[in-house]
VMD Tcl script that draws the C-alpha trace (Angstrom):
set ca {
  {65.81 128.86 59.13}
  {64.80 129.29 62.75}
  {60.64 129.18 62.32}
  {59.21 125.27 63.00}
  {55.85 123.90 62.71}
  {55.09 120.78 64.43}
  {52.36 118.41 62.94}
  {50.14 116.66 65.25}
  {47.19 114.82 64.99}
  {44.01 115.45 65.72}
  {40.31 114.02 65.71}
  {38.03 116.96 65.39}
  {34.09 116.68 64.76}
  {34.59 113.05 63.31}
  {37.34 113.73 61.22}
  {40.91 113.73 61.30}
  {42.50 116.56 60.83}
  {46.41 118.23 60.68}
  {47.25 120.44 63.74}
  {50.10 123.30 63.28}
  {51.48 123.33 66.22}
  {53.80 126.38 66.16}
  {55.46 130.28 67.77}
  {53.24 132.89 66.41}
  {54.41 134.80 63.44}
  {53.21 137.45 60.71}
  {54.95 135.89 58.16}
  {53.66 132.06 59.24}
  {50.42 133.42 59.99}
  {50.05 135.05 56.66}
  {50.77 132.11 55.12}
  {48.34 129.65 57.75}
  {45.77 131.31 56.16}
  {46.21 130.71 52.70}
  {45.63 126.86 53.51}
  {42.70 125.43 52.35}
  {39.82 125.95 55.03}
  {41.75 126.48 58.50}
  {40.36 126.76 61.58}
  {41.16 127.24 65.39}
  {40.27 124.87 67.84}
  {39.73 126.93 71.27}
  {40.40 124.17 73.61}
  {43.66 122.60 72.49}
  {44.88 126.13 71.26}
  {45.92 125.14 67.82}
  {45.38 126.18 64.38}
  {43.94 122.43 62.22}
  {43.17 121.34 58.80}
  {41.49 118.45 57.22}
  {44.13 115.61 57.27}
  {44.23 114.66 53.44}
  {47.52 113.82 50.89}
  {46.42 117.06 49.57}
  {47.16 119.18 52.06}
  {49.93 117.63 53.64}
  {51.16 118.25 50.59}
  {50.16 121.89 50.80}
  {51.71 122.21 53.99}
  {55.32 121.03 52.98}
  {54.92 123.24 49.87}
  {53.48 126.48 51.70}
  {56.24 126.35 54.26}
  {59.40 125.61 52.21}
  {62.30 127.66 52.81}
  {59.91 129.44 55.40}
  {59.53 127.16 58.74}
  {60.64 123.68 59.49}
  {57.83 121.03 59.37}
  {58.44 118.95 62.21}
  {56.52 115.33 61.30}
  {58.34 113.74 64.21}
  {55.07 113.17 65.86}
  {52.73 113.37 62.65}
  {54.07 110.15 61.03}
  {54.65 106.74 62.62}
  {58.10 105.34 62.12}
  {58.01 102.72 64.90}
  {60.20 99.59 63.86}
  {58.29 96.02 63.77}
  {59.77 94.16 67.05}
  {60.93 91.38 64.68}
  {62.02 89.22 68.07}
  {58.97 87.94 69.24}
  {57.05 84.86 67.68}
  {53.72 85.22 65.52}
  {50.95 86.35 67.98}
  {47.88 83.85 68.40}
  {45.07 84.86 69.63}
  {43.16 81.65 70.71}
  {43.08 82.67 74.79}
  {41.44 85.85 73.49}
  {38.47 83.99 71.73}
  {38.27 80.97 74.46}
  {37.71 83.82 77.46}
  {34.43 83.45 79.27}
  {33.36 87.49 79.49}
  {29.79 88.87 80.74}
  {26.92 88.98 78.29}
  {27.69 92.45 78.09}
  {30.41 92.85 77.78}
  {32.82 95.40 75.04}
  {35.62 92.88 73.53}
  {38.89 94.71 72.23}
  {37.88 95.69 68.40}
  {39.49 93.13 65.73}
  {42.07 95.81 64.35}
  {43.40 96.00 67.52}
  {44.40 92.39 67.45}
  {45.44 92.71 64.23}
  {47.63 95.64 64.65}
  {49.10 94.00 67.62}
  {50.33 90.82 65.42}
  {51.24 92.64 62.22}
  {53.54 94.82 64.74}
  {54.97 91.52 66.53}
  {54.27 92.64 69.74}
  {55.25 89.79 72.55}
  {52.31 87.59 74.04}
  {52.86 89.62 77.11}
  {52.54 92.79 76.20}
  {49.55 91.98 73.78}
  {47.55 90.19 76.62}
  {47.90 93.58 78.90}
  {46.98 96.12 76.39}
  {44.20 93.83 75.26}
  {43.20 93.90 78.92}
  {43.91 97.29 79.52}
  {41.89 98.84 76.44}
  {39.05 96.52 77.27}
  {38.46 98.00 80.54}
  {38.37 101.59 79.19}
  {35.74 101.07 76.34}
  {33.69 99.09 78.28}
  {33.74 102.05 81.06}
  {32.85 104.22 77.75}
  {30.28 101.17 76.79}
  {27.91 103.28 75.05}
  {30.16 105.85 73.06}
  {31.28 104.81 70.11}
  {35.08 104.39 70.19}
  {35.40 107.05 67.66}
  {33.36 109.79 69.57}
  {35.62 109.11 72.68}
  {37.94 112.34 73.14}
  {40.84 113.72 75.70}
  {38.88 114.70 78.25}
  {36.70 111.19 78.42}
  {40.24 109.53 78.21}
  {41.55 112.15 81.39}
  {38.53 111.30 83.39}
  {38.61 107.56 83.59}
  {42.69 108.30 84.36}
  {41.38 110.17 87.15}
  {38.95 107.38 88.41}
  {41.94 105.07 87.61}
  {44.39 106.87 90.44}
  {41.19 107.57 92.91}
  {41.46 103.76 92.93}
  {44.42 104.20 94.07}
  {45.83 102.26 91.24}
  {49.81 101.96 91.00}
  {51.78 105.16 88.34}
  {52.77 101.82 86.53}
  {49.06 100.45 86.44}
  {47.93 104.30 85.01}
  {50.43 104.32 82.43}
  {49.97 100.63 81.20}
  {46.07 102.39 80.38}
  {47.58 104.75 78.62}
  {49.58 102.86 76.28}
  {46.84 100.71 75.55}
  {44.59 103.44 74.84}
  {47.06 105.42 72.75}
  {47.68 102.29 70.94}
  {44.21 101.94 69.49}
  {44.03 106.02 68.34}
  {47.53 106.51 67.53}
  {48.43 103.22 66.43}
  {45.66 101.86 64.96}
  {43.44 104.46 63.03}
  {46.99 105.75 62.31}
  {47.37 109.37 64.39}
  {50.46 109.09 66.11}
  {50.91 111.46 69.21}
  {47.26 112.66 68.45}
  {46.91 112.57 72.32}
  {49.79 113.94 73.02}
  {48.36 116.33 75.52}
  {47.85 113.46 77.90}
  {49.54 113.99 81.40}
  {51.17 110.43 82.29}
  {51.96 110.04 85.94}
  {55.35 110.71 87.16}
  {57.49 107.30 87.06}
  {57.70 105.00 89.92}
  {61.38 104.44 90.80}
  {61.49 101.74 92.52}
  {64.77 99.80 93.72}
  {65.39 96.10 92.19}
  {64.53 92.95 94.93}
  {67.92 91.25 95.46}
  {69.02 88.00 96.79}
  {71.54 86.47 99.05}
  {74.10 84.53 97.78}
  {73.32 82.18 100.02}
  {69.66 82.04 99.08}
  {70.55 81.44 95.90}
  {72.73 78.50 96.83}
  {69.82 77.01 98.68}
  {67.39 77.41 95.80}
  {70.56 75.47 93.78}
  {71.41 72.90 96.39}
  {67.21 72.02 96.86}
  {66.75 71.36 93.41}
  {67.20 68.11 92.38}
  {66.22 67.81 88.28}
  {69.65 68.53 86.90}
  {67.34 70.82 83.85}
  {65.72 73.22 86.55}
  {68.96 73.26 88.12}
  {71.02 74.53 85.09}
  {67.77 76.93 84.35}
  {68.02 78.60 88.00}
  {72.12 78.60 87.58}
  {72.07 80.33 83.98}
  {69.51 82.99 85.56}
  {72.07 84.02 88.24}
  {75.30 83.13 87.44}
  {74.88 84.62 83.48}
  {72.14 87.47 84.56}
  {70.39 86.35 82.07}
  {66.56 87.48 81.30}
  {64.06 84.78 81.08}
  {63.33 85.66 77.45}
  {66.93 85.18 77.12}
  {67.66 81.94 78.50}
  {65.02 79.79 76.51}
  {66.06 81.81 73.22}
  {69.30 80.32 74.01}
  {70.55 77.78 71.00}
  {72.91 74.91 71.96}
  {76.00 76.17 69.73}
  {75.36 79.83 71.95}
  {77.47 77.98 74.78}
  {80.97 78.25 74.05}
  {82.98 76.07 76.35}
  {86.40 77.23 74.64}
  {86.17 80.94 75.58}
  {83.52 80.22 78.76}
  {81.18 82.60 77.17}
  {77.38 82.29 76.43}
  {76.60 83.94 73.23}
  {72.93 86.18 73.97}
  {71.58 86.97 70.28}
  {69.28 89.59 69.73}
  {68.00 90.40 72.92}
  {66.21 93.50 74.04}
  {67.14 96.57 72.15}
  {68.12 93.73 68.92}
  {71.83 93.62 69.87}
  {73.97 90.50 70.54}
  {76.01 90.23 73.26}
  {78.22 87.63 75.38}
  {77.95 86.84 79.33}
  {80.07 84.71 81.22}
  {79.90 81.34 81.43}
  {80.60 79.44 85.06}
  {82.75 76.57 85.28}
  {80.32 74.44 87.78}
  {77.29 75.46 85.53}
  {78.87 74.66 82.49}
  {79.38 70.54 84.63}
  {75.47 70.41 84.88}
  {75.09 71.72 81.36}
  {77.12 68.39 79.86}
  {75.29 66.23 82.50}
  {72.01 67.60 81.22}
  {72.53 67.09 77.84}
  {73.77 63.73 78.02}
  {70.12 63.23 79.92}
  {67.93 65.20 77.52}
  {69.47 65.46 74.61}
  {68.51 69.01 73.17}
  {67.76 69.46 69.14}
  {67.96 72.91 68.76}
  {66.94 75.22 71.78}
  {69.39 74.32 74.91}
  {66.09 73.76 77.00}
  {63.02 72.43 75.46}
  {59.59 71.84 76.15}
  {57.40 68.50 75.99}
  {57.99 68.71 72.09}
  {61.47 68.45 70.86}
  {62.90 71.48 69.09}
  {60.15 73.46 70.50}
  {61.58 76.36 72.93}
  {60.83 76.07 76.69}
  {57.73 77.85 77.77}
  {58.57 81.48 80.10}
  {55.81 80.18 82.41}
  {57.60 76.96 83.55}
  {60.82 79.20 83.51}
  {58.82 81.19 86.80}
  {57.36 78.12 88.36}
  {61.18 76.35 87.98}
  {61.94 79.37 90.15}
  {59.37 79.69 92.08}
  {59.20 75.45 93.48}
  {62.88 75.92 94.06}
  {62.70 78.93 96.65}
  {59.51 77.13 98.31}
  {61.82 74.41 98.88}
  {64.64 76.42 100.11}
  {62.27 78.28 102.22}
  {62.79 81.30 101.56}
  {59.64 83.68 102.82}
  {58.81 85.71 99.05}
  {58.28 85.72 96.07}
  {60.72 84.68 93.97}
  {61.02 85.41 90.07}
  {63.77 84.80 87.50}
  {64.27 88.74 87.32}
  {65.32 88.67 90.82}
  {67.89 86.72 89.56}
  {69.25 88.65 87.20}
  {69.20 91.35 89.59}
  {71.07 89.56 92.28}
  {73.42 88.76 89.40}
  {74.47 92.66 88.83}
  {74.22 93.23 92.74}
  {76.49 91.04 93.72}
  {79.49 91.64 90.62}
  {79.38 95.22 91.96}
  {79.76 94.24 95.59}
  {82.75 92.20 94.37}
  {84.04 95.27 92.95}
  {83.37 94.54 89.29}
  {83.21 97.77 87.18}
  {80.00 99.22 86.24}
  {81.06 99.48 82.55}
  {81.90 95.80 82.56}
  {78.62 94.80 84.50}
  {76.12 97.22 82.00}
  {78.03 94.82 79.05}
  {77.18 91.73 80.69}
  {74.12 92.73 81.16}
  {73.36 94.44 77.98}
  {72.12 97.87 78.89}
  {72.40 100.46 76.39}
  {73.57 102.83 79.20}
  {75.78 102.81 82.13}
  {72.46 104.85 83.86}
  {70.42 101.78 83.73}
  {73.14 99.61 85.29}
  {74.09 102.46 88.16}
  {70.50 101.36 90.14}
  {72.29 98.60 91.67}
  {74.69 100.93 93.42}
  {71.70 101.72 95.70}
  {70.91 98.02 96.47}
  {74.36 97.30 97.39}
  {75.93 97.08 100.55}
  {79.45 96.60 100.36}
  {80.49 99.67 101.58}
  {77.83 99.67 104.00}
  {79.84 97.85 105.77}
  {82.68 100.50 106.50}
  {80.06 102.60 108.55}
  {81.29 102.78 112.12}
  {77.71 101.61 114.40}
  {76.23 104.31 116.20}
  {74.86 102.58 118.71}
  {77.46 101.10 121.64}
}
mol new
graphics top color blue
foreach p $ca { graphics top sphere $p radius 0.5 }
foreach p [lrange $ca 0 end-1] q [lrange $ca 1 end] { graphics top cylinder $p $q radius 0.2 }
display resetview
């Protein structure tokens, strides 16, 4: 059965509808027809019907043994990112916004917390969304179609605003018609802005030694020495548990981090020192670092400013983030000559392609290059 027909979709004259999306055909066209009421839609190109049980139904009964349906696209099958804590929203109500001003619809919020998206990411597409619909103030949210969404991407780049920036819009606005009214891919014929591929910022080793050797609370030190020494993301390191260190093997036990996969990362001898001297000071309940209330995790914000005191005092001119870290972490195990395939583990990339960026950030065999100048 070589015939498909791919289901998108679609918000036509206030209603959603069922786009066949598909290679045109007597026998499929023949049978297209004998739907209940469908109808071309000029602009996108593609034949639609009312989006009801009933004829989805129809659809998958029509086409049987004829064409492939293709619901890929049609039906949402998006796992819940069970990682991330229960969302609250208090920062969202507390905001002091213009009189005037469009707030991001309750659903939204909702759809965001039922779907355990992280604080992070929840705060940005709650940002994001807002400043589209209040650019589309007074059009109902409903009414709002590709071309409005194309033409505040286009006064989005005259801005000059970053690929990243552009696509971070997108997602947010997707969210809301694809997520939650429940269309996925019903703007799928939105162009998205080529990728920015930008090398990771990397670190000295000696920087990072003076960062170390200028911090003197023996809790931020272990933080900034986990970061480097374990590559370690920041999400990572106050997840960490105090039975995750395992002093026996010299491993650090990472449990599910990004992509929901446990892993293990090294363990260094020195760090593992400050780690018993810290305890002994703080005594830990049940994250290895915790916050003003015990057995509460540490917050990701002190994590950065941890980070970023220490390279003030080591004087180091930029900014400095726990990612850079991590990144310095891979860098310099591949300038050591540590295999790729044993670097991607340690750092818990699904691929060897993710891990193979740092082969353009280091320099080790820079250094073979005879100088052209005398």
């Amino acid at each position: 059965m070589n015939k498909s027909i791919t289901l998108r979709n679609l918000f036509l004259h206030g209603k959603k509808c069922i786009g066949l999306e598909y290679q045109s055909d007597k026998v499929i066209n023949a049978l297209v027809k004998e739907l209940p009421n469908p109808r071309w839609n000029k602009m996108m190109g593609i034949v639609y019907v009312d989006n009801t049980p009933k004829n989805i139904d129809a659809i998958f009964k029509k086409f049987k043994g004829v064409a492939w349906i293709n619901s890929n696209y049609f039906f949402s099958n998006k796992p819940l990112e069970n990682d991330n804590d229960t969302l609250n929203f208090d920062w969202f109500h507390k905001r002091k916004l213009p009189v005037n001003h469009r707030r991001c619809p309750a659903p939204y919020l909702q759809k965001l917390k039922l779907k355990r998206y992280a604080m992070a990411t929840a705060k940005i597409y709650v940002k994001h969304f807002e400043s589209f619909i209040n650019y589309y103030r007074s059009i109902e949210l409903e009414d709002i179609d590709e071309n409005d969404i194309r033409f505040y991407l286009e006064k989005l780049i005259d801005q000059n605003r970053s690929n990243s920036y552009v696509n971070l819009s997108i997602n947010a606005i997707k969210f809301y018609y694809e997520v939650v009214l429940n269309m996925p891919n019903r703007f799928y014929l939105i162009e998205r802005p080529q990728k920015e591929v930008l090398l990771p910022k990397v670190l000295s080793k000696d920087d990072i030694l003076q960062m170390i050797a200028h911090t003197t609370n023996v809790k931020h030190r272990c933080i900034i020495s986990l970061l480097y020494s374990s590559g370690l993301r920041r999400s990572e390191l106050i997840n960490l548990k105090i039975e995750d260190i395992d002093s026996k093997r010299m491993v650090i036990r990472v449990r599910q981090a990004k992509g929901k996969k446990d892993r293990f990362t090294i363990l260094n001898k020195s760090v593992l020192e400050d780690l018993r001297l810290y305890f002994k000071m703080y005594r830990p309940v049940r994250y290895l670092f915790e916050g003003a209330i015990r057995s509460m995790k540490y917050n990701e914000s002190s994590v950065l400013r941890v980070v970023t005191h220490a390279a003030n005092r080591a004087g180091l001119h930029q900014r400095v983030t726990p990612h850079m870290l991590r990144h310095s972490f891979a860098t310099h195990l591949l300038e050591d000559g540590i295999d790729i395939r044993h670097i991607q583990l340690l750092l818990g990339h699904e691929s060897t392609k993710t891990t193979e960026i740092y082969t353009h950030v280091a320099v080790n065999n820079f250094k073979n290059i005879k100088d052209l100048l005398p």
